[in-house]
C-alpha positions in Angstrom: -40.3 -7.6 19.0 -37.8 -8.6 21.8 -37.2 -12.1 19.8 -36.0 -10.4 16.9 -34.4 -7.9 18.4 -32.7 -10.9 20.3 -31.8 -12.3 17.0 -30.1 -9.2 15.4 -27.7 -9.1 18.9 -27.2 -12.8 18.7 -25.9 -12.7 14.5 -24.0 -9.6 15.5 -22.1 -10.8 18.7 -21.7 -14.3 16.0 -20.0 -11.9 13.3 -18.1 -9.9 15.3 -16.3 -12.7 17.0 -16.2 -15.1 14.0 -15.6 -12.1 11.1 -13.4 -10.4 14.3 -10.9 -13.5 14.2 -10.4 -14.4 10.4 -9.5 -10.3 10.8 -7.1 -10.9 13.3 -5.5 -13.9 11.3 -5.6 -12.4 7.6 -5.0 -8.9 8.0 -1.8 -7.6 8.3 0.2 -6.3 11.4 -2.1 -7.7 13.9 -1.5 -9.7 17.1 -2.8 -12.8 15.4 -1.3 -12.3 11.7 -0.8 -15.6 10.5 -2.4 -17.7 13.4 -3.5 -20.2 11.2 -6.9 -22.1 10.5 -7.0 -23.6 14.4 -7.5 -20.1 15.3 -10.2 -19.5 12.9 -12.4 -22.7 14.0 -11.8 -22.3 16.9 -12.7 -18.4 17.3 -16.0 -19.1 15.7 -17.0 -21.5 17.6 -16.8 -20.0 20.6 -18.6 -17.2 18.8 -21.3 -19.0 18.1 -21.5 -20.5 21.4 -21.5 -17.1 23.5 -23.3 -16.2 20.4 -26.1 -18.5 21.5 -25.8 -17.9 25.2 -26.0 -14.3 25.0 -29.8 -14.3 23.2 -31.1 -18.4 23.5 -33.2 -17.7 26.1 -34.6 -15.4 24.5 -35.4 -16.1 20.5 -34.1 -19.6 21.1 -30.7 -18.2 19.8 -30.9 -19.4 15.6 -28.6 -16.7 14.8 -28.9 -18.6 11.0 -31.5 -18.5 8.5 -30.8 -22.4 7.4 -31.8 -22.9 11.1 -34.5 -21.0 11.3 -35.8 -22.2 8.4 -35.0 -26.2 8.6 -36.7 -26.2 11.9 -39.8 -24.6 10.2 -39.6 -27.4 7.8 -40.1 -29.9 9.9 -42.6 -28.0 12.2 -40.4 -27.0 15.3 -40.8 -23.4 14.2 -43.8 -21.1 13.3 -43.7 -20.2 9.4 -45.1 -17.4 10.2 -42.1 -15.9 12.5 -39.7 -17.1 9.4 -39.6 -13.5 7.7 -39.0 -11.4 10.4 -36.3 -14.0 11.9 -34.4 -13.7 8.9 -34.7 -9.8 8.5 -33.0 -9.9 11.8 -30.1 -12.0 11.8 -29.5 -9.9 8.1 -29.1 -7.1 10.0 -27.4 -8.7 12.9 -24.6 -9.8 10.3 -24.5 -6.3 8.6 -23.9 -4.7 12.3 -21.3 -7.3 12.9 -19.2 -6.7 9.9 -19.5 -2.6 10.4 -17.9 -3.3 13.8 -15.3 -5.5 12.4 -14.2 -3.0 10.1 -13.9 -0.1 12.8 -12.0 -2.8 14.5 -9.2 -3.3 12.2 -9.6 -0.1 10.1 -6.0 0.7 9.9 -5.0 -2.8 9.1 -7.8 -2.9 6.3 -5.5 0.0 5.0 -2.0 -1.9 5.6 -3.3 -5.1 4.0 -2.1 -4.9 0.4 -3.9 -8.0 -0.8 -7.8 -7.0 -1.4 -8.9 -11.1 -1.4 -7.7 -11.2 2.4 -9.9 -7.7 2.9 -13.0 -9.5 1.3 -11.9 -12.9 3.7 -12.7 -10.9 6.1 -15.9 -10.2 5.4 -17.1 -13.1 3.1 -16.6 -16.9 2.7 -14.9 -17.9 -1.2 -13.7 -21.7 -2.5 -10.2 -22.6 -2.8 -11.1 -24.0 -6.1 -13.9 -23.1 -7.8 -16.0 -25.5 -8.9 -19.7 -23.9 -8.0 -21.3 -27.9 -8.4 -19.0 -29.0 -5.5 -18.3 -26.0 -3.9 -22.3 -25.8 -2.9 -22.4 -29.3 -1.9 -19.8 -28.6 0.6 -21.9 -25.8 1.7 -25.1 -28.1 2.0 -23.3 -30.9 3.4 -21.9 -28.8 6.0 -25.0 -26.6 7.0 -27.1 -30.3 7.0 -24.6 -31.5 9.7 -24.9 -27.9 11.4 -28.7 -28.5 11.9 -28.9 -32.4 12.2 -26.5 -31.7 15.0 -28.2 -29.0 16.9 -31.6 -31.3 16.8 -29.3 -33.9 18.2 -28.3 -31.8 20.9 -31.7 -30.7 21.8 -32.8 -34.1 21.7 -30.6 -35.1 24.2 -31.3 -32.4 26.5 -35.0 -33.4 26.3 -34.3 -36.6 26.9 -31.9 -35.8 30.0 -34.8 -33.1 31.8 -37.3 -36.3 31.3 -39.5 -33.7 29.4 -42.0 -35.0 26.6 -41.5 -31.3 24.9 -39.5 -28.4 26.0 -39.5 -24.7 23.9 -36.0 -23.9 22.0 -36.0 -21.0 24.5 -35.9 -22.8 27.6 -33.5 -25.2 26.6 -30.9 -22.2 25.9 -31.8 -21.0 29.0 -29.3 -22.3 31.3 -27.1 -25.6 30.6 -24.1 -27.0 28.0 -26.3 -26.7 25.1 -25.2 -23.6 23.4 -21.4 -24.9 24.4 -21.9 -27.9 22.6 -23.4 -25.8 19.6 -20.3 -24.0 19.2 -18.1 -27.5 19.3 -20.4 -28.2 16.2 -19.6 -25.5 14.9 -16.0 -25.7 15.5 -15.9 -29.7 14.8 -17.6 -28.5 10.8 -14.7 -26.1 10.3 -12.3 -28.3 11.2 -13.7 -31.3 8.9 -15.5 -29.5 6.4 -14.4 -26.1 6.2 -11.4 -26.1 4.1 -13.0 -26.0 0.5 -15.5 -23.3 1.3 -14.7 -21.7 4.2 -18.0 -22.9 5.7 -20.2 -19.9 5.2 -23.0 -22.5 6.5 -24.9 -19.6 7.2 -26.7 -16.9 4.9 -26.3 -14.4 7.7 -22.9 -14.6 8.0 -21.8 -13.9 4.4 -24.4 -12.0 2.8 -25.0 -9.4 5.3 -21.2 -8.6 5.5 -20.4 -8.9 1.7 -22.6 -6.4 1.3 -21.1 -3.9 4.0 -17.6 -5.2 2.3 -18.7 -3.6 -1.1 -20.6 -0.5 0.6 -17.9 0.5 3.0 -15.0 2.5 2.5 -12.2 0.4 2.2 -9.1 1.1 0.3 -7.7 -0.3 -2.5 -10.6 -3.1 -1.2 -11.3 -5.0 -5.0 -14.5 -6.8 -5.9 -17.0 -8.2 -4.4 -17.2 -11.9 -5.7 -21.0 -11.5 -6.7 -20.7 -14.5 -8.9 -19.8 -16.8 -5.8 -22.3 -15.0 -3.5 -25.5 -16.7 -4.1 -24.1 -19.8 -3.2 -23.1 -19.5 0.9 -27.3 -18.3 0.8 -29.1 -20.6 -1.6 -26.5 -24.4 -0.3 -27.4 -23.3 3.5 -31.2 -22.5 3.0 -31.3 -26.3 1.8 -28.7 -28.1 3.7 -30.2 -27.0 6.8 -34.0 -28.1 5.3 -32.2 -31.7 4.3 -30.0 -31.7 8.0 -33.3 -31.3 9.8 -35.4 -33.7 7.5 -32.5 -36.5 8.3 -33.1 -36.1 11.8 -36.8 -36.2 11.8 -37.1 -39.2 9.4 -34.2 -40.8 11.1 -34.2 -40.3 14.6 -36.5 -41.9 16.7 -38.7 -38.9 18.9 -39.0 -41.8 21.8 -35.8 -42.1 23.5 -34.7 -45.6 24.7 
């Protein structure tokens, strides 16, 4: 049980940092009010990376149903482990948001505009197109887990090991580091029509707590957008780690 209760710390410490910040940026009369979207990309990248270092070593720190499940596509990951991985990380991202919203409660209740009080919470387009707006979300969540092969393949290659377990590699080392510059590298290229949910756990989970919570004066939910930051990362990150199979050599030169 210690991998999954790895995994629900690891997509909590991720939502409480990333969630915390686009709190501190959006809501109103905080220290970061109006910060701007450097801050965001930024804070959740360096969420993900202490994210990552906090629980790799342990459940190889996915923190992310499209990761879990695009390694299990391409057989770096038991099938079997796939449930209970994302069961965790759900609740991980539900225990986030609940801490985000203790965090800020009062400035939940000074922020007059409910869409910044769901921004904090959940990802939504700038336009709203859902074609485009899931391609972004694929596109996005494919380089997510294209790039975290990429960096386990170079750590492999640098330890001179012919295979090395997720675990270990998050052991120790700039691997999770690198994760989160990713991370924060996506936001910064991809993020602005979406808000790069790339990651079921990070939107669902809290959306939910958003419409279950006692916010005030706190609107909708956006339930019509919703599916869309789960179903575009579950296949981006099967297509992101499918590239780097059929693509990359497993030989390094």
């Amino acid at each position: 049980m210690e991998v999954y209760l790895a995994e629900v710390i690891g997509t909590a410490v991720l939502v409480i940092f990333g969630n915390g910040v686009v709190a501190n940026v959006l809501l109103k009369d905080t220290k970061g009010h109006d910060g701007g979207w450097i801050v965001i990309t930024t804070g959740w990248g360096l969420g993900v990376a202490l994210a990552v270092y906090s629980v790799g070593w342990i459940s190889g720190g996915h923190i992310n149903p499209a990761v879990t499940v695009g390694l299990a596509s391409i057989g770096e990951f038991p099938w079997s482990q796939v449930p209970g991985y994302i069961a965790a990380q759900f609740l991980g991202g539900a225990a986030g948001a609940l801490i985000v919203f203790l965090s800020y409660y009062h400035h939940f209740a000074a922020t007059e505009d409910p869409a910044l009080k769901l921004a904090s919470f959940a990802t939504a387009p700038e336009i709203r197109r859902p074609g485009w707006n899931f391609l972004t979300e694929a596109v996005g969540t494919a380089m997510l887990v294209f790039g975290v092969l990429a960096i386990l393949a170079n750590t492999i290659a640098l330890e001179e090991e012919e295979s090395v377990d997720l675990a270990m590699l998050f052991e120790t080392g700039i691997g999770p580091l690198l994760v989160g510059f990713l991370v924060w590298a996506i936001g910064l290229s991809l993020g602005g029509p979406t808000g790069y949910a790339i990651n079921p756990a990070r939107d669902l989970p809290p959306r939910i707590m958003h419409a279950i919570l006692p916010i005030p004066d706190k609107g909708g939910n956006d339930w019509g957008y919703a599916w869309i930051p789960v179903v575009a990362p579950l296949l981006g990150g099967v297509a992101g780690a499918w590239l780097f199979a059929l693509t990359i050599p497993t030989t390094p030169v």
